[in-house]
VOBA-226173 format. One record per residue (C-alpha): residue in one letter; x, y, z. Coordinates in nm, 3 decimals. Example, Ala and Ser with C-alpha at 12.3 -4.5 7.8 and 13.67 -1.06 7.14 Angstrom:
{residu=A; c1=1.230; c2=-0.450; c3=0.780}
{residu=S; c1=1.367; c2=-0.106; c3=0.714}
END
This chain:
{residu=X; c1=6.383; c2=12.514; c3=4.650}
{residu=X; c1=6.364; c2=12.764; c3=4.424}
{residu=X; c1=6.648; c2=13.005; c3=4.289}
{residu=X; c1=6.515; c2=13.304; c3=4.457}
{residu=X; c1=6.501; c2=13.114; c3=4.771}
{residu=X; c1=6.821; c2=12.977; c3=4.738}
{residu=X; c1=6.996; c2=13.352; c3=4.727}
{residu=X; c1=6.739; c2=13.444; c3=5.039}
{residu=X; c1=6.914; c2=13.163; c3=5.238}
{residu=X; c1=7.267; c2=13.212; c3=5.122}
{residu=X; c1=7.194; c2=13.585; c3=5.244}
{residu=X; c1=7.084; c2=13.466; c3=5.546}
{residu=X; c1=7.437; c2=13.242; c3=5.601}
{residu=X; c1=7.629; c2=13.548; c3=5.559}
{residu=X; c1=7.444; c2=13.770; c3=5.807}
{residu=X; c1=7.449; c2=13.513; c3=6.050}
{residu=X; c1=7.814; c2=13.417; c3=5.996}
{residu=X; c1=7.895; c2=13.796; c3=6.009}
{residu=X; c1=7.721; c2=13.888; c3=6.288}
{residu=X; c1=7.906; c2=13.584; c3=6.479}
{residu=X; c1=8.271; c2=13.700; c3=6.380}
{residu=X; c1=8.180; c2=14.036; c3=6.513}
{residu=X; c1=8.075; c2=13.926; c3=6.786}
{residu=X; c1=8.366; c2=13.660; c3=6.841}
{residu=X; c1=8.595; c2=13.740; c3=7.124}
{residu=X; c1=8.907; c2=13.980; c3=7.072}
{residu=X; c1=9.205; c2=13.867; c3=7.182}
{residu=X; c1=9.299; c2=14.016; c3=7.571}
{residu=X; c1=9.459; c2=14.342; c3=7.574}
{residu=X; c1=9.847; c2=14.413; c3=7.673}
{residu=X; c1=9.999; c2=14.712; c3=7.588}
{residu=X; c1=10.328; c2=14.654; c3=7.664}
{residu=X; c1=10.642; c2=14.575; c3=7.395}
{residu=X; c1=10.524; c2=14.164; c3=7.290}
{residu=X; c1=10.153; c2=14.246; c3=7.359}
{residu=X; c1=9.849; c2=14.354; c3=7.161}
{residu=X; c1=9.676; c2=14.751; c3=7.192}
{residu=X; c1=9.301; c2=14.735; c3=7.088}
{residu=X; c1=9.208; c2=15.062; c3=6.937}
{residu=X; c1=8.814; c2=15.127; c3=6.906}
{residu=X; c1=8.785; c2=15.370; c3=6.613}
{residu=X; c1=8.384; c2=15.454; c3=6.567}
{residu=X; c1=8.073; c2=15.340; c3=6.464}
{residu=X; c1=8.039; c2=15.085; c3=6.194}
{residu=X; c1=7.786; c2=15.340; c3=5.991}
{residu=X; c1=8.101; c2=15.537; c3=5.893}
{residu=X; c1=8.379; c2=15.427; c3=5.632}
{residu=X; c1=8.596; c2=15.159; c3=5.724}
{residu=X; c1=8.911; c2=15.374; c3=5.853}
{residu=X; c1=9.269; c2=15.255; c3=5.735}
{residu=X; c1=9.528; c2=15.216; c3=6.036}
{residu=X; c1=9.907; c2=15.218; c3=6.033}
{residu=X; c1=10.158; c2=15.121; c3=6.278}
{residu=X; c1=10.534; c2=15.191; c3=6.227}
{residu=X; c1=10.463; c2=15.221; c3=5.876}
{residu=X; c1=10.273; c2=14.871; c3=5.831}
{residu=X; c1=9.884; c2=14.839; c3=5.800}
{residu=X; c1=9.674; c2=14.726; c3=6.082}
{residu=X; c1=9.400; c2=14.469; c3=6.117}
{residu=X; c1=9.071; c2=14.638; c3=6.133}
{residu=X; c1=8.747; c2=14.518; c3=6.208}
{residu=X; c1=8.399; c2=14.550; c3=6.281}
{residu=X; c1=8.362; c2=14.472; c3=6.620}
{residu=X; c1=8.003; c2=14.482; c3=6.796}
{residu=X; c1=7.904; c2=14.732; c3=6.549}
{residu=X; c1=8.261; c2=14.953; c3=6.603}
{residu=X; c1=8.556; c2=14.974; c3=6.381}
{residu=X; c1=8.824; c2=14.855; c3=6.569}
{residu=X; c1=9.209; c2=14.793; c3=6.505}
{residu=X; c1=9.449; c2=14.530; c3=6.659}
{residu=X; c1=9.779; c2=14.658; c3=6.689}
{residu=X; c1=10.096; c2=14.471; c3=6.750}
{residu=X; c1=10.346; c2=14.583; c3=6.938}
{residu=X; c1=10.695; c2=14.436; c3=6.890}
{residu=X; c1=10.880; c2=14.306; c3=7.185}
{residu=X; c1=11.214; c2=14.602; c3=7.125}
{residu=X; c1=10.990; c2=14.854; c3=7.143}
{residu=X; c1=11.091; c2=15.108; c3=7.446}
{residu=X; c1=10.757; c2=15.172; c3=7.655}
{residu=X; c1=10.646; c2=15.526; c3=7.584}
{residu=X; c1=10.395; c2=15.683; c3=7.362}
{residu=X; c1=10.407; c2=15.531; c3=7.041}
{residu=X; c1=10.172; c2=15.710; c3=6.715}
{residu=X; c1=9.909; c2=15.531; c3=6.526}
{residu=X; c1=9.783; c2=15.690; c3=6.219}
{residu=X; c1=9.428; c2=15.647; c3=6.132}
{residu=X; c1=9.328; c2=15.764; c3=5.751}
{residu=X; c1=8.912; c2=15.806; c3=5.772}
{residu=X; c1=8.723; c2=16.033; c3=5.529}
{residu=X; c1=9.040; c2=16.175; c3=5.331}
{residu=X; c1=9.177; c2=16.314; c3=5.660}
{residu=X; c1=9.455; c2=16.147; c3=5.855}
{residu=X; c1=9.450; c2=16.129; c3=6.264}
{residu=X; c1=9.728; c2=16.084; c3=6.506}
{residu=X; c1=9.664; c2=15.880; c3=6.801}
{residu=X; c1=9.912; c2=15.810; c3=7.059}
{residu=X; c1=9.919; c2=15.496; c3=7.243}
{residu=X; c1=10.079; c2=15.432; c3=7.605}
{residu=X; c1=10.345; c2=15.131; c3=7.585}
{residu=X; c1=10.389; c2=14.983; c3=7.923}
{residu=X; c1=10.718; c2=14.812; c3=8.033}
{residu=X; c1=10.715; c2=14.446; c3=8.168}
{residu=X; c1=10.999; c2=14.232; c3=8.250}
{residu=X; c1=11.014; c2=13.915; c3=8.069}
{residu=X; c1=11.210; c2=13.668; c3=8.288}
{residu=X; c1=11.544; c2=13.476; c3=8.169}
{residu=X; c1=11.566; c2=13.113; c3=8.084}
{residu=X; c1=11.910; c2=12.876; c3=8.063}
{residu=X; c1=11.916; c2=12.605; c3=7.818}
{residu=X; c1=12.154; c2=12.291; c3=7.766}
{residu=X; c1=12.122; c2=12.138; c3=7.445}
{residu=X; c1=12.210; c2=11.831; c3=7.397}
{residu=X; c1=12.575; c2=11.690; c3=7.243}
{residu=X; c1=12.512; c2=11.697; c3=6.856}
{residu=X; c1=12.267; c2=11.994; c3=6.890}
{residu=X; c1=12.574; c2=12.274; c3=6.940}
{residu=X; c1=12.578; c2=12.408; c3=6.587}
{residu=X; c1=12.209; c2=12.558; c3=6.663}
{residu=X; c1=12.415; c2=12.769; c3=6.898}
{residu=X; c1=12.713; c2=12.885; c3=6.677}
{residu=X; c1=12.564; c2=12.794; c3=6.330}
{residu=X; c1=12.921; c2=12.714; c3=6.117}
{residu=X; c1=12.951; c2=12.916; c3=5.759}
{residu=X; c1=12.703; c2=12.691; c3=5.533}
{residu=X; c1=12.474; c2=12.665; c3=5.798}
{residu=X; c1=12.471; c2=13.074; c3=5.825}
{residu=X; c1=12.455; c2=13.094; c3=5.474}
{residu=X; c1=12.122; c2=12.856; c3=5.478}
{residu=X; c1=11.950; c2=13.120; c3=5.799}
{residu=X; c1=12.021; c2=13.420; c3=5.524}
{residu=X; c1=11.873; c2=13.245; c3=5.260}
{residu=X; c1=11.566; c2=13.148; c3=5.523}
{residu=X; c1=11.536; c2=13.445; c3=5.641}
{residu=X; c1=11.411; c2=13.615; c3=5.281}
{residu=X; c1=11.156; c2=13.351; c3=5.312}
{residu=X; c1=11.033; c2=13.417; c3=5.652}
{residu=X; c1=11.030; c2=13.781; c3=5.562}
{residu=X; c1=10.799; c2=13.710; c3=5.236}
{residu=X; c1=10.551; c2=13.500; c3=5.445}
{residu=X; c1=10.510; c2=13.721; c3=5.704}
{residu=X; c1=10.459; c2=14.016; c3=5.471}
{residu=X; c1=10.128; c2=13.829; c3=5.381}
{residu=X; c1=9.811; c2=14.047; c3=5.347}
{residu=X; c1=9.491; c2=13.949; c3=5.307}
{residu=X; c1=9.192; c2=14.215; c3=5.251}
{residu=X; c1=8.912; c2=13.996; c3=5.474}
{residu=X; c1=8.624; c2=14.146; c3=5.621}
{residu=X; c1=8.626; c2=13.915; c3=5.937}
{residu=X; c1=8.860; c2=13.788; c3=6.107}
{residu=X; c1=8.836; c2=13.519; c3=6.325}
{residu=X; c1=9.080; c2=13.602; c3=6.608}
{residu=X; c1=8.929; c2=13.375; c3=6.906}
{residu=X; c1=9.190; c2=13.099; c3=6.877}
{residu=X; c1=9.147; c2=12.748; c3=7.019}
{residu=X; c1=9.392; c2=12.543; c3=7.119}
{residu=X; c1=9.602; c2=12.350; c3=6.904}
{residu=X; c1=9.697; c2=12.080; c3=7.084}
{residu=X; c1=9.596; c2=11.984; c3=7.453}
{residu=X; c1=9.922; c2=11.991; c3=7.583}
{residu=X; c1=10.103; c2=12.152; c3=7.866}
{residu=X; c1=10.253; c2=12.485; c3=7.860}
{residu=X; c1=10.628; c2=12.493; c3=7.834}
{residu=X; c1=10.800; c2=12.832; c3=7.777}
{residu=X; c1=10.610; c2=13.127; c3=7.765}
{residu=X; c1=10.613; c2=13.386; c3=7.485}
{residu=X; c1=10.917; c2=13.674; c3=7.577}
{residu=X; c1=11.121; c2=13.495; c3=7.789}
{residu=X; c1=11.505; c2=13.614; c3=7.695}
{residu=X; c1=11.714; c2=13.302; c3=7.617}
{residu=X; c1=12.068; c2=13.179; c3=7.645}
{residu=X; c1=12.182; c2=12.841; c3=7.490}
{residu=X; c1=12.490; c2=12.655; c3=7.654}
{residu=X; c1=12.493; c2=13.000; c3=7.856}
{residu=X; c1=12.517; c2=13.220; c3=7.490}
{residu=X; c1=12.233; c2=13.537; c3=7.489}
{residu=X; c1=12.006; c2=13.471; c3=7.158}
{residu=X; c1=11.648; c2=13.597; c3=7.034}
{residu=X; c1=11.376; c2=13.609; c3=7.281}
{residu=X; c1=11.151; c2=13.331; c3=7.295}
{residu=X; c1=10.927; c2=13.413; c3=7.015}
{residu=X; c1=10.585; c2=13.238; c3=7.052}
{residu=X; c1=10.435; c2=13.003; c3=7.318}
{residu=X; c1=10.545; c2=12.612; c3=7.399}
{residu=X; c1=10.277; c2=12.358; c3=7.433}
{residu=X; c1=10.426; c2=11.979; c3=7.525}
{residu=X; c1=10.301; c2=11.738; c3=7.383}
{residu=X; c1=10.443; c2=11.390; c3=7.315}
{residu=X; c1=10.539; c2=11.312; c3=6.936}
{residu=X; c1=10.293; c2=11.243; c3=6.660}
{residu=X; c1=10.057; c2=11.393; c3=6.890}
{residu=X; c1=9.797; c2=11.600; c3=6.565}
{residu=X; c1=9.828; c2=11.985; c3=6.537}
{residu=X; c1=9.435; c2=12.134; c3=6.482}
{residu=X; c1=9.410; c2=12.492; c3=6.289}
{residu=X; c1=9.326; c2=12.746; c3=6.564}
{residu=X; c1=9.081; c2=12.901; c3=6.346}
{residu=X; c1=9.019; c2=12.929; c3=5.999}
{residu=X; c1=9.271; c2=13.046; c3=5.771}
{residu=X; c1=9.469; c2=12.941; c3=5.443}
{residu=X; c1=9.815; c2=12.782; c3=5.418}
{residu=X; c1=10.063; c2=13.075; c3=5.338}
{residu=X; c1=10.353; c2=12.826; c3=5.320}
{residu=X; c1=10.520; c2=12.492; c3=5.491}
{residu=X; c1=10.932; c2=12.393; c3=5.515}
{residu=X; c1=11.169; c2=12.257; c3=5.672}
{residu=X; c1=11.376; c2=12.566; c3=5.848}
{residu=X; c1=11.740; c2=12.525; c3=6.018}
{residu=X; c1=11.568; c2=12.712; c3=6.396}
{residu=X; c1=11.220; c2=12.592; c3=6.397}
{residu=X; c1=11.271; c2=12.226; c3=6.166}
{residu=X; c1=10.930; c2=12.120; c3=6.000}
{residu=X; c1=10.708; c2=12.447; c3=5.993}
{residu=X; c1=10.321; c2=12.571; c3=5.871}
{residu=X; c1=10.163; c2=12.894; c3=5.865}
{residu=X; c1=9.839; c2=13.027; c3=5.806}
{residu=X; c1=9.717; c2=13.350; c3=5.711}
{residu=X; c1=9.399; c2=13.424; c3=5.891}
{residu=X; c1=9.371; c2=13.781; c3=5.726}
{residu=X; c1=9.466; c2=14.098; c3=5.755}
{residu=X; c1=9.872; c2=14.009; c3=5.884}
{residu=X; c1=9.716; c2=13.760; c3=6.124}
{residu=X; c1=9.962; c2=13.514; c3=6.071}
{residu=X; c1=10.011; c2=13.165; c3=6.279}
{residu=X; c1=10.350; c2=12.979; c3=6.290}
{residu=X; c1=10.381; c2=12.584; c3=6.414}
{residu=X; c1=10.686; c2=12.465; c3=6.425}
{residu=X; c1=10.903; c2=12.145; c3=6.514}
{residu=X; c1=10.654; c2=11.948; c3=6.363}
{residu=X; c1=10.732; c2=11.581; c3=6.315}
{residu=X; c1=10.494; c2=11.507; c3=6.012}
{residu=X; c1=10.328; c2=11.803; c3=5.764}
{residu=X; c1=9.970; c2=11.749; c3=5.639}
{residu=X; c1=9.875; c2=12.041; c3=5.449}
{residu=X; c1=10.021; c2=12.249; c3=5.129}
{residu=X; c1=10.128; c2=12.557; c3=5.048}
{residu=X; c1=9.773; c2=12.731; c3=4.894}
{residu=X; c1=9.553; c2=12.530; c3=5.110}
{residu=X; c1=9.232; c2=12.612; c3=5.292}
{residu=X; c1=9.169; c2=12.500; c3=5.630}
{residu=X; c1=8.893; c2=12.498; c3=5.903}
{residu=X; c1=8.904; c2=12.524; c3=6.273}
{residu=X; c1=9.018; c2=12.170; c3=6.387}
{residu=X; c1=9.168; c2=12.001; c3=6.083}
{residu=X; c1=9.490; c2=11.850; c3=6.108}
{residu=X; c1=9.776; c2=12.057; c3=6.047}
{residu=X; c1=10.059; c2=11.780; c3=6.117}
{residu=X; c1=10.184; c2=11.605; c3=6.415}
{residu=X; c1=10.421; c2=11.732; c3=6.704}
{residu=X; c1=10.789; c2=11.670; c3=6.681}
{residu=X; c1=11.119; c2=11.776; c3=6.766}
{residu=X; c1=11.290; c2=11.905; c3=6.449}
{residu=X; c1=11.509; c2=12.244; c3=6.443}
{residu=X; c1=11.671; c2=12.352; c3=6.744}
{residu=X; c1=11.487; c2=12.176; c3=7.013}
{residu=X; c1=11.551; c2=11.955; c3=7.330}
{residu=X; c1=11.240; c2=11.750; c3=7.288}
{residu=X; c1=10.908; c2=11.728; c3=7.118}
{residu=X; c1=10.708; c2=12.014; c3=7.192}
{residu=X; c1=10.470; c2=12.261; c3=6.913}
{residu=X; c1=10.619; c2=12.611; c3=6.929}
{residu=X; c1=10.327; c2=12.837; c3=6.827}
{residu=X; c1=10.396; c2=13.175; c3=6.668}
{residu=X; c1=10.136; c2=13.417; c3=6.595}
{residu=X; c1=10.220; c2=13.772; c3=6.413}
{residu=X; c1=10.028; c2=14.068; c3=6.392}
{residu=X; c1=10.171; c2=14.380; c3=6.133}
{residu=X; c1=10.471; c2=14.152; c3=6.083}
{residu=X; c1=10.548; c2=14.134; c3=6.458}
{residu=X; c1=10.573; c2=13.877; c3=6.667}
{residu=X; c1=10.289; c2=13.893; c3=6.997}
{residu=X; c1=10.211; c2=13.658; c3=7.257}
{residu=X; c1=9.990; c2=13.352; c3=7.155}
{residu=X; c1=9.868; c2=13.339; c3=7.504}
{residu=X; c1=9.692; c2=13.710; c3=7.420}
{residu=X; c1=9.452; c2=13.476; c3=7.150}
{residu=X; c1=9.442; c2=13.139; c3=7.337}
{residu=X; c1=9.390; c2=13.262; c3=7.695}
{residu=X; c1=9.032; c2=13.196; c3=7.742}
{residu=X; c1=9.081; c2=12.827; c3=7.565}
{residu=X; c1=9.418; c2=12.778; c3=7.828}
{residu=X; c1=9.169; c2=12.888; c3=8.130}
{residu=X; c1=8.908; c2=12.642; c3=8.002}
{residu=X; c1=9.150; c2=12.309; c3=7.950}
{residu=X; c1=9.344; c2=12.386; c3=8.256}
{residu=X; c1=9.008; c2=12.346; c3=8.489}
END
């Protein structure tokens, strides 16, 4: 084949593969504190607008031939209008968004004997969350300046769904942190497959969520897995839809093996389910 040729096909590959990931599935919409608003912003023929949220940038994306901007909401946030500031053409818009109010439910749970200090950490194991937490912070203030974004997530692992994304948690009857992401059981050493692709922002072993991986999708799309029994990838790695992230476990604070999935949008946590629902639909037929 000739050189010419060549770039006429690799041309080719990139219309097609851009013309899929616009036309990939967004994730489902839920305006409500935890959820995800979808903001449709104009036709693709005019500049690319930039979007902020409570002073962070916004994913946006061409979408069926419309700019459009995924906006996460964080789970404190009081339902209410809530301003979104689009920049487009030198000129700066204001749009207000409705937040609705929903009602996560409670959940009780008993750890086990030896597990207790994951409910009142003692001093050095305080003094290891602070030092974690700086590192959680610089991973999820990842940015990536992609074009497409693949945001129709497949499943992980085929596992059943534990604890939903929200639900507000007390340990040996203390209040802590809402549940943060989405529980899928599975039994130990079962593999972990990327959702989509994405690169490795990072990997660790954290005191809350033990052996941990996440990926940076683009544009502070960010996926968490943690309690992970075995870690396959490194820190700088590429990965493709279906390779093997690791194996299921039960490090961190847990009461059995499970993967707790985390996914992050403008450094806030949303609800995996938003990204995985039409996958959950399909494996639970």
């Amino acid at each position: 084949m000739t050189e010419s040729r060549l770039r006429r096909a690799a041309f080719l590959c990139l219309l097609l593969l851009s013309a899929a990931a616009a036309a990939a599935p967004l994730p489902e919409e839920s305006p409500v504190p935890g959820g995800v608003v979808i903001l449709k912003l104009g036709s693709n023929r005019h500049p690319k607008p930039k979007v902020w949220f409570d002073k962070r940038p916004v994913m946006v994306i061409d979408h069926q031939g419309d700019w459009t901007a995924l906006v996460g909401i964080p789970l404190q946030t009081t339902p209410g209008s809530r301003p979104v500031e689009v920049f487009q053409d030198g000129q700066k818009v204001t749009v207000e968004v409705e937040i609705l109010p929903k009602e996560y439910p409670a959940q009780y749970i008993k750890l086990p004997k030896g597990k207790e200090r994951y409910v009142s950490p003692p001093a050095e194991d305080l003094a290891r969350i602070k030092r974690e937490r700086k590192i959680l912070g610089k991973i999820l203030s990842t940015w990536s300046q992609t074009e497409t974004v693949d945001t129709d997530f497949h499943l992980p692992v085929h596992g059943r769904v534990g604890s939903p994304f929200g639900l507000r948690r007390f340990f040996n009857g203390e209040p802590r942190n809402p549940h943060s992401g989405l529980d899928l059981v599975a039994p130990a050493g079962t593999p972990i497959k990327a959702p989509a692709a994405g690169k490795v922002i990072d990997t660790g072993d954290f005191f809350f969520t033990g052996n941990a991986v996440f990926l940076d999708h683009g544009q502070g799309l960010i996926s968490g897995y943690f309690h992970m029994q075995r870690i396959d990838v490194k820190p700088g790695q590429k990965v493709q839809r279906g390779d093997i992230l690791g194996t299921v476990g039960a490090t961190g604070r847990v009461t059995g093996p499970h993967l707790h999935m985390n996914v992050y949008l403008n450094r806030t946590k949303v609800d995996p389910e938003l990204f995985l629902r039409r996958h959950l639909k399909t494996a639970a037929k």
